[in-house]
N, C-alpha and C positions, 0 to 999 in steps of 0.2 A: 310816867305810865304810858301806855303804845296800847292802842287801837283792840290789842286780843286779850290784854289785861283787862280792859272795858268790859269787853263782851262777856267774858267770862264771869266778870262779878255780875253782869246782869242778868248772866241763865242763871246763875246759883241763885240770887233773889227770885227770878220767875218761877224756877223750880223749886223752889221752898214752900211760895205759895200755891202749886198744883196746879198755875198757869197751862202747863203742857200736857198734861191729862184732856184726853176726848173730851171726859165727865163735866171740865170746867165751864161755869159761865162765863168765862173771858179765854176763852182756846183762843193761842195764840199761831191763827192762820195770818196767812199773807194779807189779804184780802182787811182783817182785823186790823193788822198789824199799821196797814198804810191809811187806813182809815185814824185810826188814832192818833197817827205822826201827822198827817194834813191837820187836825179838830185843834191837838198839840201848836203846833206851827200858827195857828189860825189864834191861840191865845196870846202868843207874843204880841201882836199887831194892837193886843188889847191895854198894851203898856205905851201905846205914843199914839190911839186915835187923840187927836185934839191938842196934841202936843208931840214937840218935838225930842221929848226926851221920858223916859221910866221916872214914876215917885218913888219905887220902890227898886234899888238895882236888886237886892237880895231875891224878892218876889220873880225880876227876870230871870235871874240867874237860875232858878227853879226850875221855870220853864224852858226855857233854854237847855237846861240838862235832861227835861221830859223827852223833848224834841230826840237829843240824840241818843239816849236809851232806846227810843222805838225805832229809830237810823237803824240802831245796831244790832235791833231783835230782828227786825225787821233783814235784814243783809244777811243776818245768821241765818236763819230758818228758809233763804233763797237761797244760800250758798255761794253768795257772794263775796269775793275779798274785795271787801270795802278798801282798805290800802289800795290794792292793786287796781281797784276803780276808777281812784280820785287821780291816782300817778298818768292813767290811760287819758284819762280827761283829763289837765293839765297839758301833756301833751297833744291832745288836740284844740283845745283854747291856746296854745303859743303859735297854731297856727292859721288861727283864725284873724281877723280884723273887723273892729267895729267903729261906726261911727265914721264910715267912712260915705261920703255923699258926692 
């Protein structure tokens, strides 16, 4: 499955739910959008305070997928080719150095 088969199953679920209607209490603006992928992101963290590892990988795996659904509502509704993001940054991290003192 590739990155636009993603996206696409997750506007058809958002748009099922009327996510994208003005009228929504969850209008899915930018602003919404990156707020709930940081709150998202910010749960994971809540599977290895105190430990080094998840009790539950299934539970991660959840969140985890939370995360990148709102990546990718998130990318959608910017206009962004997420692909074409990550390949641009990649080649600028191969040409960076870290760790260097």
């Amino acid at each position: 499955m590739e990155i636009r088969d993603l996206t696409q199953a997750m506007q058809a679920f958002v748009t099922s739910k009327g996510w994208y209607e003005a009228s929504s209490k969850r209008q899915q603006t930018p602003r919404n959008l990156a707020i709930s992928l940081s709150l998202e992101a910010a749960e994971i963290l809540e599977h290895f305070q105190w430990r080094e590892g998840p009790i539950n990988q299934d539970e991660l795996a959840g969140e985890l997928a939370d995360v990148t659904l709102y990546l990718l509502q998130l990318a959608a509704v910017t206009g962004i080719d997420l692909e074409q993001a990550v390949m641009n940054k990649l080649k600028i991290n191969a040409t960076r150095e870290w760790d260097t003192e």
